[in-house]
C-alpha positions in Angstrom: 123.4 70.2 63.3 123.0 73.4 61.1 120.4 72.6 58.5 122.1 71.6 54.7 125.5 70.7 56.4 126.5 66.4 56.4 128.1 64.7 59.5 131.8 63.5 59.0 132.5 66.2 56.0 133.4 68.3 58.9 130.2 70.4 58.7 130.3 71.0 54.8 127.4 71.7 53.0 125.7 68.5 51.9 126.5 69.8 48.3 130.1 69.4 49.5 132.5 67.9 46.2 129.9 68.3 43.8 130.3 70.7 41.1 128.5 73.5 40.6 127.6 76.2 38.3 127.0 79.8 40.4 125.6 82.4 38.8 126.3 86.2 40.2 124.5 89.5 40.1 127.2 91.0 38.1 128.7 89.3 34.0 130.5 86.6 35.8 129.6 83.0 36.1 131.6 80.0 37.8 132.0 76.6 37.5 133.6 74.4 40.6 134.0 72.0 42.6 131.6 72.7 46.0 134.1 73.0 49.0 131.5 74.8 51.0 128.5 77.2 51.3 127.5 79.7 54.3 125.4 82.3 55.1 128.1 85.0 53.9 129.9 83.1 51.1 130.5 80.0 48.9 134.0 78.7 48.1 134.7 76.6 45.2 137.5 74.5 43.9 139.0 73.9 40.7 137.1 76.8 39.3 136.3 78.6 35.8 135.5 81.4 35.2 133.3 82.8 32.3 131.9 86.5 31.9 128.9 86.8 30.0 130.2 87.9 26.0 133.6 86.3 25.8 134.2 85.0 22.7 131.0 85.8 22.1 129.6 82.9 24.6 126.8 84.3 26.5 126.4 82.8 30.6 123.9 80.0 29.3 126.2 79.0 26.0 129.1 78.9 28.6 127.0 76.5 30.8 125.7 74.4 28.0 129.3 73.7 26.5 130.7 72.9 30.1 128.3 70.3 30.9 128.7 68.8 27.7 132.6 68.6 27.4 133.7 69.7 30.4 135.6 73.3 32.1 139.4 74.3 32.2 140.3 75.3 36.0 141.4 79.0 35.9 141.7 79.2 39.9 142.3 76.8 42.5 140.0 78.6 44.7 137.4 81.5 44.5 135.8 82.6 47.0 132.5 84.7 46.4 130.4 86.7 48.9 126.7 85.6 49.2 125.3 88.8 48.7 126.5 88.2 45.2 125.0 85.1 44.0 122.3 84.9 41.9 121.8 80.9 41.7 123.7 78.1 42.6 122.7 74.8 40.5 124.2 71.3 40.0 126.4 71.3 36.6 125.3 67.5 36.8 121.6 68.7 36.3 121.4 70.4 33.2 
């Protein structure tokens, strides 16, 4: 078994349905639900989107305000290239 993934979520990542708050390289941050993570790219579900200065939000204002009332899904699915993520932490955590 490949090291992170859970038995019976047919080899997901064990943070598989949790949602998360990825942080890229570039102005954009997401929010979503965990469908799965690899060595090349993680997908999420249910996903917003922020970039860092809309209305005048920065990345961590963005973050704060989602974990305290929540997100508005913006895309079913994104899909993001590894290369490109900065951080990947539980929204459930901060």
């Amino acid at each position: 078994m490949n090291a992170g993934r859970l038995p019976g979520h047919r080899e997901r990542h064990e943070l598989h349905g949790i949602t998360l708050v990825v942080d890229t390289d570039g102005p954009e941050i997401y929010i979503g639900r965990c469908d799965d993570i690899t060595d090349s790219e993680v997908v999420l579900l249910d996903v917003d989107v922020h970039r860092d200065g809309e209305d005048g939000r920065s990345k961590a204002d963005y973050v704060e305000r989602a974990a305290q009332v929540g997100t508005w899904v913006k895309h079913s699915m994104v899909s993001l290239p590894r290369r490109r993520v900065a951080s990947i932490r539980r929204l459930g955590d901060l």
